[in-house]
Every structure is written in structure tokens, then in C-alpha cells.
C-alpha positions in Angstrom: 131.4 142.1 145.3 128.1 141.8 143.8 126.9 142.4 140.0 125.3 145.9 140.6 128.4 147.0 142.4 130.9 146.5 139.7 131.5 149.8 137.8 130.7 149.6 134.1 134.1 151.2 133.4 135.4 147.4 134.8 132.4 145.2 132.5 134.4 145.8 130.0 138.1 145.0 128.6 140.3 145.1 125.6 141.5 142.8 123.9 143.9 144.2 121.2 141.8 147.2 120.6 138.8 144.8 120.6 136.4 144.9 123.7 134.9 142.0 125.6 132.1 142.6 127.0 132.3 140.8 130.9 129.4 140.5 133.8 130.7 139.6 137.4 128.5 136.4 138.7 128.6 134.1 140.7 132.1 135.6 142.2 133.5 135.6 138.8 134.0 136.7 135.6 131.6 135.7 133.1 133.0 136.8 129.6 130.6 137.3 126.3 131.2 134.1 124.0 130.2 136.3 121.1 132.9 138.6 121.6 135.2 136.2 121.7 134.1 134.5 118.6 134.5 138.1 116.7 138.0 138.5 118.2 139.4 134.8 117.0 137.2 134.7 113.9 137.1 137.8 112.2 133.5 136.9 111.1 130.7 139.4 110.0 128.2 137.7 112.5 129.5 136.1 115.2 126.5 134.8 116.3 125.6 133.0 113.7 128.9 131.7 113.8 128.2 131.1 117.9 125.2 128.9 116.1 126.8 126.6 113.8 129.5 125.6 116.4 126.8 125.1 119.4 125.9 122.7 115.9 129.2 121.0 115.3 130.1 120.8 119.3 127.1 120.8 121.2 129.3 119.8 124.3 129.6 123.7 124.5 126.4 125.4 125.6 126.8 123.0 128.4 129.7 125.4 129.8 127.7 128.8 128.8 125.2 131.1 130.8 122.8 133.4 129.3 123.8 136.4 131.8 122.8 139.9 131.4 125.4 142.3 129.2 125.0 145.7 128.1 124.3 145.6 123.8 125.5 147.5 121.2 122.4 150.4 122.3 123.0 150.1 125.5 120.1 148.1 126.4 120.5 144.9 128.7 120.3 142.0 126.8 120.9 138.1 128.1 124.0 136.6 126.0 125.9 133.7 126.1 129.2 133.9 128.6 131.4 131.7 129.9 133.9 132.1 133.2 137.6 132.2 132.4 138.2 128.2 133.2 135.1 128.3 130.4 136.4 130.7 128.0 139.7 128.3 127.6 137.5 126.0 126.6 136.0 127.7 124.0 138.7 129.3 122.8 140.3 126.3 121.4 137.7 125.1 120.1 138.0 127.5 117.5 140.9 127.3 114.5 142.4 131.0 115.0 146.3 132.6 114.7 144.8 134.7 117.8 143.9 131.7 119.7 147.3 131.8 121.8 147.7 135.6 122.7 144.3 135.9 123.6 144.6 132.3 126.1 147.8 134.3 127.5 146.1 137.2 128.0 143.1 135.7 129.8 145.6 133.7 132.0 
């Protein structure tokens, strides 16, 4: 199934009434890192938050593609997103009560 066939009803999922934003690529799902970061951190800009870890682990934008997602006013805009192997990865990475439910969820 290719990108422009996916309905936009399925590009996006929740996550304990928190959406993730998701692009299928590649034949897989490619997950927005900065909705993942909001989920597990709570923060008030998750990018900026995206930033300072690309800072502290820079092992990490080597698992992350800039792919097309839809933004907040409905625009598309590229974003960082990782696959779900990917997302794992990130996910612990970050110091988070959520970090469990949401790796059982994904899985």
C-alpha cells in the first residue's frame, strides 16, 4: 500500500487520548518523534526538547527520517519519524513513568 493510499482517518492514532501523528513509508509505519516526546515528557515544546536530546545522544537522528506529516493547520510539513523497531529506541532513551505502556502499546 502506498503513502497516498492510506486514509487519513488511519495517519493517525491514540495514544491515551494523545494522538501520534504516523506516515506509511517505505512499507511501514513511520511514527512522529515529536509526538512521542510530548506523550513521555509532558513538555511545553517538544521540539525543543527533540533538540537538546539529538544534543545529548546524537546516535539518534541516525535512526530518524524527515517524512511528510500533516501540522497542527493542516499543512504538510517534513518532521522527524522513526519506524516502530525505531520508536523503541527512542522511547527509552527518554526518563518517563509512560515509557512502558506506551512500548506495550506499540508492540
Amino acid at each position: 500500500m502506498r503513502g497516498n493510499e492510506m486514509d487519513s482517518e488511519k495517519s493517525l492514532i491514540v495514544f491515551q487520548d494523545k494522538k501520534i501523528r504516523r506516515v506509511w513509508h517505505n512499507d511501514e509505519w513511520h511514527f512522529s518523534v515529536s509526538d512521542i516526546i510530548a506523550i513521555l515528557t509532558d513538555s511545553k515544546d517538544e521540539l525543543a526538547y527533540w533538540r537538546k536530546l539529538k544534543q545529548r545522544e546524537p546516535q539518534l537522528v541516525t535512526i530518524c527520517h524527515g517524512l511528510k506529516l500533516p501540522a497542527k493547520y493542516g499543512k504538510l510539513r517534513y518532521a522527524d519519524c522513526v519506524n516502530t523497531r525505531n520508536a523503541f529506541r527512542l522511547i527509552q532513551s527518554i526518563p518517563s513513568p509512560r515509557v512502558d505502556p506506551l512500548k506495550r502499546w506499540l508492540a
